[in-house]
C-alpha positions in Angstrom: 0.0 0.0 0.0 2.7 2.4 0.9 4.3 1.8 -2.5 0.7 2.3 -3.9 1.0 5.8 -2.5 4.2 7.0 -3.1 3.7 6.0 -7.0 0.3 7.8 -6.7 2.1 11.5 -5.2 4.5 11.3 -7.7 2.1 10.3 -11.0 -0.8 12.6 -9.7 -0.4 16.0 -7.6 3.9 15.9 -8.2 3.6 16.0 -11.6 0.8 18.8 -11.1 3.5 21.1 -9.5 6.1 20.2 -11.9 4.0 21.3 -14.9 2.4 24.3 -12.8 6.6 25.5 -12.1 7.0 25.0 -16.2 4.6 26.8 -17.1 5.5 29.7 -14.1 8.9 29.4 -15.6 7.9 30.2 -19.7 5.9 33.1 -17.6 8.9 34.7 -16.4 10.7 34.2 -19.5 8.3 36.0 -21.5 7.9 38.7 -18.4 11.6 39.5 -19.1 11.1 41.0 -22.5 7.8 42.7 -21.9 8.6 44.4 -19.1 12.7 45.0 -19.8 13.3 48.6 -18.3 10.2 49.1 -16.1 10.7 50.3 -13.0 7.9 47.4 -11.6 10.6 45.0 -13.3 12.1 43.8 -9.9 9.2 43.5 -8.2 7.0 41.3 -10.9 9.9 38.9 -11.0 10.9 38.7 -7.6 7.0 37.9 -6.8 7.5 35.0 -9.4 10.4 33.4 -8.1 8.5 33.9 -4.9 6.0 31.5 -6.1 8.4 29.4 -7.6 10.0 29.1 -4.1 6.6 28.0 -3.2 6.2 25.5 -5.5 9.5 23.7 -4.8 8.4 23.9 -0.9 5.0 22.2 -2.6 6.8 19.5 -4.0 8.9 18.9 -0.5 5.6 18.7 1.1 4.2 16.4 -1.0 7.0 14.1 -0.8 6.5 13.7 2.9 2.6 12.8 3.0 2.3 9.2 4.2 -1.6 9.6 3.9 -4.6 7.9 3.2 -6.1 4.7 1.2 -8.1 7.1 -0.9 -5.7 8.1 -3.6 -5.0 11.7 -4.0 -4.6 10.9 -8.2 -8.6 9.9 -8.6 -10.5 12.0 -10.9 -14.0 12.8 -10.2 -14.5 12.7 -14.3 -14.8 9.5 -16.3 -11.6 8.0 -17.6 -11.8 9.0 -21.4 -12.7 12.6 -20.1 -9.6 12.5 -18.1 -7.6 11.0 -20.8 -8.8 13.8 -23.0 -8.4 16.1 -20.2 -4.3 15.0 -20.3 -4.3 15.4 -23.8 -5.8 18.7 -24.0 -3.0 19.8 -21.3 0.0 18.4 -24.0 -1.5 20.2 -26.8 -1.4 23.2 -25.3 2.1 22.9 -24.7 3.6 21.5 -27.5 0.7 22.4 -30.5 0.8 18.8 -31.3 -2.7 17.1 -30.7 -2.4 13.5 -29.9 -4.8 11.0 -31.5 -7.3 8.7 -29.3 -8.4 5.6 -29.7 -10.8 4.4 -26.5 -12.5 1.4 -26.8 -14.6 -1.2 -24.8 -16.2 -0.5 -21.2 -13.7 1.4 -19.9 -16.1 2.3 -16.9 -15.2 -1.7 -15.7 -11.9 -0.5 -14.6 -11.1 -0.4 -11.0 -9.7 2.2 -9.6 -6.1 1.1 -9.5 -6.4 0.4 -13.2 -7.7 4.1 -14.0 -4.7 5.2 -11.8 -2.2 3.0 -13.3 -3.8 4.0 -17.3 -3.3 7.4 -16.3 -0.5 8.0 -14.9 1.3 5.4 -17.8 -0.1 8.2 -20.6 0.7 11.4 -18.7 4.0 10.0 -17.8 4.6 8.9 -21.4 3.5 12.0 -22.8 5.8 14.2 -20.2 9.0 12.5 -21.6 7.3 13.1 -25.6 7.3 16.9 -24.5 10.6 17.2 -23.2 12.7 14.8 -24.8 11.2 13.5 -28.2 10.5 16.5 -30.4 7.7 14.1 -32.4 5.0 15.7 -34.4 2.7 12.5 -34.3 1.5 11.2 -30.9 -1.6 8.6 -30.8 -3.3 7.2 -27.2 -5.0 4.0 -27.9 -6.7 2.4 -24.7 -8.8 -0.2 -25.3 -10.9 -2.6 -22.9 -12.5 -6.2 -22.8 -12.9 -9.2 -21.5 -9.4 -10.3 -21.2 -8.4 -7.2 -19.0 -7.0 -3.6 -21.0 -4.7 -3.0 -23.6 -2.9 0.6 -23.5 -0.9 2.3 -25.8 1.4 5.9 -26.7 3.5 5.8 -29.5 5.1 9.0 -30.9 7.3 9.4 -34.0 9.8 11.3 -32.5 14.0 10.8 -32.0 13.7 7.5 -29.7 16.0 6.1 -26.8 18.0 2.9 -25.9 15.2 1.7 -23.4 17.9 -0.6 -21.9 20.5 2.1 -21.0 17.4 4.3 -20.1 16.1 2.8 -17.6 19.1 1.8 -15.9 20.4 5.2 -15.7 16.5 6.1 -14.2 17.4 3.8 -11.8 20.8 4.6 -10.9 19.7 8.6 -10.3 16.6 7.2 -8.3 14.0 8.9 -10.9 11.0 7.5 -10.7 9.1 7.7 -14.0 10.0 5.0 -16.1 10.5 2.8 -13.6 7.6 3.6 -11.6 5.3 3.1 -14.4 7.3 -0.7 -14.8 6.4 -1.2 -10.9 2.7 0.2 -10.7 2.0 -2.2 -13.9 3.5 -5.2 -12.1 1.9 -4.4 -8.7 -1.4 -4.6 -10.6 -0.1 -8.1 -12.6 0.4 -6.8 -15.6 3.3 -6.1 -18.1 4.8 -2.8 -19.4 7.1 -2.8 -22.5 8.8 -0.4 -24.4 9.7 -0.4 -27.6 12.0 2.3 -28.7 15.6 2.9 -30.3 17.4 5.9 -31.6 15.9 7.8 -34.6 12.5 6.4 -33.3 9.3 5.5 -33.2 8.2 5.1 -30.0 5.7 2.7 -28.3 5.0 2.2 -24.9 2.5 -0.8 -24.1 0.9 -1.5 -20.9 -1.7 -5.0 -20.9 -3.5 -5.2 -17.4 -6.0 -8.4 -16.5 -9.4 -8.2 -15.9 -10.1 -7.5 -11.9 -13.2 -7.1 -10.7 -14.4 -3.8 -8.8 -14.0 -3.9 -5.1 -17.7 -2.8 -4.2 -18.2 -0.2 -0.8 -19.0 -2.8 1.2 -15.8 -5.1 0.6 -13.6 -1.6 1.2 
């Protein structure tokens, strides 16, 4: 459970602050030029790295919750509108709009699937934005019987997956190989198939679980 929660901080409200401190960051940089000379200058970007400050104390904070069974990383939406939701959010950043492909009952999904789904595509996405420069990105999540098929493929500049991974490991980062462990917590299997000059995909196949019900919580 504990390992539950300290994937679900980092996939959910973590990765909240780190794109909220981006996008404060591109703020200040275009700050800089607008208001070059004005005598408010100092003050405007001072009050910025003041929240930025804040934001990194954010992130300490978060890192210290030992918390609760509920997950912090549930959204109240349904899982395609949070998908798009993600989407939506990359777009906006990057001006490339990812294609999706949901199938099946998707609202059959436990909650530690919907977790696990999400987390797999924002993570996935957050590593297209800052290290692939693709211009094709497609989300296909698709559900039956035999459990949930997910995948992200991008056309952009690739990686060694191998060497990757390792070195994630070795400087304790917790994307890739958090998104490995969630997967395999939840008895399913994660791969990724990449290599330099690209594509990318990253595949995640879950079981079938039944949902717990409120009175088996």
């Amino acid at each position: 459970m504990l390992s539950r929660l300290r994937f679900d901080l980092h996939d959910g409200p973590q990765q909240d602050v780190i794109v909220l401190a981006e996008d404060l960051r591109l703020l200040r940089d275009q700050l800089v030029g607008v208001i070059d000379g004005a005598t408010s200058r100092g003050r405007v970007l001072g009050r910025i790295d003041d929240l930025q400050a804040r934001l990194v104390a954010l992130d300490s904070d978060l890192r210290r919750i030992s918390a609760s069974l509920q997950s912090p990383f549930l959204h109240p939406q349904r899982l395609p509108d949070a998908i798009t939701e993600v989407a939506e959010a990359f777009t906006a950043r990057t001006a490339v709009k990812p294609r999706l492909e949901l199938g099946g009952d998707l609202t059959r999904l436990t909650d530690s699937q919907q977790i696990t789904l999400l987390a797999l595509i924002r993570e996935a996405l957050a590593n297209i934005r800052e290290h692939s420069g693709a211009e094709r990105v497609t989300i296909s999540v698709c559900a039956g019987n035999h459990g949930v098929e997910a995948k992200v493929t991008d056309d952009g500049r690739g990686f060694d997956p191998k060497k990757t991974l390792m070195r994630a490991a070795r400087d304790g980062h917790l994307g890739l190989v958090g998104m490995h462990e969630r997967v395999r917590m939840l008895g399913g299997r994660t791969t990724i198939d990449s290599r330099t000059g690209g594509p990318t995909v990253i595949s995640v196949d879950l079981p079938a679980w039944p949902r717990a019900t409120p009175e088996s919580n």
